[in-house]
N, C-alpha and C positions, 0 to 999 in steps of 0.2 A: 504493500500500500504506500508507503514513504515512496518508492519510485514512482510512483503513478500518479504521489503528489509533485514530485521533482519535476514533472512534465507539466501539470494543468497548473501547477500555483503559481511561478511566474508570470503564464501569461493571466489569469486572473488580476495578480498582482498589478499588473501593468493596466489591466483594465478599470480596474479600483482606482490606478493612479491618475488616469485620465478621468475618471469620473467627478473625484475630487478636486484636481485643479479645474474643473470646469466649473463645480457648485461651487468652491471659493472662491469663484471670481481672476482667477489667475489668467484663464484664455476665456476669452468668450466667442459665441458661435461665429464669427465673421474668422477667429484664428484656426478652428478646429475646422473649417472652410478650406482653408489655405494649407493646414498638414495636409485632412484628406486630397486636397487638389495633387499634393506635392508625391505623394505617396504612388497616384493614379499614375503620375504624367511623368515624373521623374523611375521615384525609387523601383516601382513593380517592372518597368520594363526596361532597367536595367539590370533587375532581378533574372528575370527570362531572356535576356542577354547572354548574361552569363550562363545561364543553366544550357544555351544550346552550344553559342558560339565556339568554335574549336574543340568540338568534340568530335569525336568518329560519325558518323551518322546512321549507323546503325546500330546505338544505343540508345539515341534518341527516340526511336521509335519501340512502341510496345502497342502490338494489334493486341493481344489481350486487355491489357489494361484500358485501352482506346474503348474497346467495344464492349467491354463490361461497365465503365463509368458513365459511357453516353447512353447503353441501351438501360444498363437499371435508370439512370436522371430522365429519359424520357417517359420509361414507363409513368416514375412516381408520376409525372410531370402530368401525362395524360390519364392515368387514374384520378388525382383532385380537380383538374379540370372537369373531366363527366361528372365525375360528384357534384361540385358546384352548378355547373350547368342544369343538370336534372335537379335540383334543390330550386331553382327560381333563379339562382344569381343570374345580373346582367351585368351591360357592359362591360368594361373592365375589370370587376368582380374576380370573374371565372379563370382570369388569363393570371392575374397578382395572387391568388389563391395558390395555385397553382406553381409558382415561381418560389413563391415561398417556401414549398416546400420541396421543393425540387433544384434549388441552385442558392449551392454552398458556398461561405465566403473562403474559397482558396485564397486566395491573395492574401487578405487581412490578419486571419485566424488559422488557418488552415497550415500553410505555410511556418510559421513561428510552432507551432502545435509539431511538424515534420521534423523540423529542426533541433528539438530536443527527442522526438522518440525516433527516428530514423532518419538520422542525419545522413546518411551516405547517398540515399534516393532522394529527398528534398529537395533539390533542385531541378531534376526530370520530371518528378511527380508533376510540382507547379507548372509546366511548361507545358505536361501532357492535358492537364484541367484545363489551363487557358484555351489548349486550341478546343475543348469541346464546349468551353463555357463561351466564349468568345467568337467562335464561328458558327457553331449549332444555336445552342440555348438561347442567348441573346437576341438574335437576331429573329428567329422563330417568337417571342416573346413580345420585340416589336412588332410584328407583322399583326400577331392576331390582337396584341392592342390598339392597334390602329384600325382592325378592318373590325372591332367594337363600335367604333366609332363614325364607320360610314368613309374613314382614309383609305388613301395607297400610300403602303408604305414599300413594297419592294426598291424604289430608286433610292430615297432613301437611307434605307435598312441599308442597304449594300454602300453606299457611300457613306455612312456612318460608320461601318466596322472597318472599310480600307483605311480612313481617318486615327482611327484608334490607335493611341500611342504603343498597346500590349501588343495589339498585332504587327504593328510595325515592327517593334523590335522582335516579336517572333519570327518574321520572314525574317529580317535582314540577318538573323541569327544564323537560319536555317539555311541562305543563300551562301553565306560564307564558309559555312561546314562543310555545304552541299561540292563548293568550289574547291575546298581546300585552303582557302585565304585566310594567312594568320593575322591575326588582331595583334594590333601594334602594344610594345608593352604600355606605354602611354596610356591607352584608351583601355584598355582591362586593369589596369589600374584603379583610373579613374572610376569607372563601371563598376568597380567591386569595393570601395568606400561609399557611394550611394544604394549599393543594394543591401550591404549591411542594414541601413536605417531603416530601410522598408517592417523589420518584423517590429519594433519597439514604437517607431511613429504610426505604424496603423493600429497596433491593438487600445494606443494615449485615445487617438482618435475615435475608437469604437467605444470606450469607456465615458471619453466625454460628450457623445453624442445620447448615449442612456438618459441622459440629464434632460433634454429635452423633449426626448417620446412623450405624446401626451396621455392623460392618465383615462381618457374616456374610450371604449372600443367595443362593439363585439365579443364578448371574451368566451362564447360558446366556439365563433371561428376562430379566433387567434391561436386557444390551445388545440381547435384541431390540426393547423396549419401549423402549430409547432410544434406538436406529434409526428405529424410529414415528413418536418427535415429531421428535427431528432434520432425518430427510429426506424419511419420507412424509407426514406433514402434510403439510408445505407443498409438496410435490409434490404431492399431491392439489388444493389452493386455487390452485396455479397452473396444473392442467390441467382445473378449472371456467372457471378466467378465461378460458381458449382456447377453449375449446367456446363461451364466451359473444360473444367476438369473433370466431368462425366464426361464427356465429347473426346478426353483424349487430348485437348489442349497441355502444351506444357507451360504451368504458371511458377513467376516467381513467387513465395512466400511474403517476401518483403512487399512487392509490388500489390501484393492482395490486401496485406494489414492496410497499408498506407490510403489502396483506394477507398476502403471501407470505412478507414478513418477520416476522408477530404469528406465522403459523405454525409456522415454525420456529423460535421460544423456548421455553426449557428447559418444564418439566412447572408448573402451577400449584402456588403456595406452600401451598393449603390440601389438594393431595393428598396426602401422609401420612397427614395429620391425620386427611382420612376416611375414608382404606386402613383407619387403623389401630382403626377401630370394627365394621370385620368381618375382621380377621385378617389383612390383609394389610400390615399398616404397616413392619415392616421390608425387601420389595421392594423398597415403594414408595418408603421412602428413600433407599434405592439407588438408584432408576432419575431422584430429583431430584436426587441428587449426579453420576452418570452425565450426563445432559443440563447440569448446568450446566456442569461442566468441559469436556463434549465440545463445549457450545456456543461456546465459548471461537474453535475451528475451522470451526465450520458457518456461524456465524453469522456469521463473516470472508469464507469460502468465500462464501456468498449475497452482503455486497453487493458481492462484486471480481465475480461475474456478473452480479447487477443493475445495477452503474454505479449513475450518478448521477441522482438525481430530475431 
C-alpha cells in the first residue's frame, strides 16, 4: 500500500497545491488560464517530441495497444451516448455525456500518474493516447457537437486538428524518425527542460481549476458519467486487451497495465471548456471535479490489482 501511495500522493499533492494557491488568492483564474495555455501549446508537445523524435520507429508503434485503447474508448464512448440518447437527452447532452466518460486526461494526469508507476513506457504511452485522442476522439466529438446543432463541422474539425500544437509536434516527430534526421543537440535540449514542466504545471492547474466548478449540477448524471470514466473505460480497454490475447495476439504486460491505467484517469482538462460552448459546461465540471476526487480511490484501487510492472 505505501507504494501505491508513492504513486497517487504526489500527484494529489500537487493537486491540493494548486487548489490552495488558487483559494488563497495567490493565482487567480486569468493565471491558471495562462499555465493551462502554457502546458497545451508549449510543455505537452514538447512532451511528445520527445517521446517520438529519434527513436527507431518501430517502437513507436504498438497495433495492440492502438487498437485496444481506441476500440475499448469508443465502445465506452458509444455505449453512454445511446444511453443518453434513448433517456431524452438533447442536443449536446448526449455527445458531452458521453466524452466524459470516454476521454481521459492523458496529458494532465495520466502522464505524471506513468511517470512514477512505469516510467520506462511513459513517454510512448502518451504519444500513442494523443494520436487516438487527438485524431479519433476529438474530432468525432466535434462533429456530432456540431451536427446537434444544425452545423458542419467536417472543414473545420479537420483544420482544427492540422492546427493543433500536439499534432504538430507528433508528425514532425514522427517525420524525423520516419527520415532518420537527428535533432540537433541544441533543440532536444531545449525540448527536454520544457517537457519536464508539463507533469507539475498541469496537475497546479487541475487542482486550481476545482476551485471554481460550480456547486449546482445534475448529480444523478454526473456520478453516472463518473462511473464511465472511473471504471468503465478502463474496463472496457482491459476487456479489448483479453479478447486480443485470446486471439493469439502477442501483448506487452507493461503496455496492458499502463493502457488500462490512461483509462481510468479523471475526464480530460479541456472538457468543460468544450461542454461549455454548447450548454453543457457546468455538468461537465462537475463530472471533472467528481472523477478527480473519486480518482483519488480508483486509481489506488487499479494499481493494488495490477501489481507491479
Amino acid at each position: 500500500m505505501s507504494a501505491i501511495f508513492s504513486v497517487t500522493g504526489p500527484i494529489f499533492a500537487l493537486i491540493a497545491l494548486g487548489y490552495a494557491v488558487r483559494r488563497g488568492g495567490v493565482f487567480g483564474p486569468s493565471d491558471l488560464r495562462a499555465l493551462g495555455r502554457y502546458v497545451v501549446m508549449l510543455a505537452l508537445p514538447a512532451l511528445i517530441f520527445r517521446a517520438v523524435a529519434g527513436r527507431e520507429f518501430g517502437t513507436l508503434v504498438d497495433p495492440a495497444y492502438l487498437a485496444a485503447y481506441l476500440v475499448g474508448s469508443l465502445t465506452t464512448f458509444g455505449l453512454f451516448w445511446t444511453v443518453a440518447v434513448r433517456s431524452g437527452r438533447t442536443g449536446g447532452g448526449p455527445t458531452f455525456e458521453a466524452m466524459g466518460a470516454a476521454c481521459a486526461n492523458s496529458g494532465f494526469f495520466g502522464y505524471p500518474i506513468l511517470l512514477l508507476a512505469l516510467p520506462s513506457i511513459a513517454d510512448r504511452v502518451l504519444a500513442l493516447n494523443m494520436i487516438v485522442e487527438n485524431v479519433v476522439l476529438i474530432p468525432l466529438i466535434l462533429v456530432l457537437a456540431e451536427a446537434s446543432r444544425g452545423g458542419r463541422a467536417w472543414g473545420w474539425t479537420i483544420a482544427s486538428v492540422a492546427r493543433n500544437p500536439l499534432i504538430l509536434a507528433l508528425v514532425t516527430g514522427l517525420v524525423l524518425t520516419a527520415l532518420r534526421i537527428p535533432v540537433p543537440v541544441l533543440v532536444s535540449q531545449a525540448v527536454e527542460i520544457i517537457a519536464r514542466s508539463s507533469a507539475a504545471v498541469s496537475l497546479i492547474v487541475i487542482g486550481g481549476a476545482l476551485v471554481d466548478v460550480p456547486r449546482a449540477a445534475r448529480s444523478a448524471r454526473v456520478l453516472w458519467v463518473a462511473a464511465g470514466k472511473l471504471v468503465a473505460h478502463p474496463l472496457a480497454v482491459g476487456v479489448v486487451f483479453a479478447l486480443l490475447w485470446f486471439a493469439g495476439v502477442a501483448l506487452d504486460p507493461a503496455m496492458v497495465r499502463a493502457g488500462v491505467l490512461m483509462a481510468a484517469m479523471p475526464v480530460m482538462g479541456v472538457y468543460p471548456v468544450l461542454a461549455a460552448q454548447y450548454g453543457e459546461g457546468a455538468p461537465a465540471a462537475m463530472v471533472m471535479l467528481a472523477t478527480t476526487v473519486g480518482g483519488f480511490v480508483t486509481i489506488a484501487g487499479l494499481l493494488l490489482v495490477l501489481g507491479p510492472p
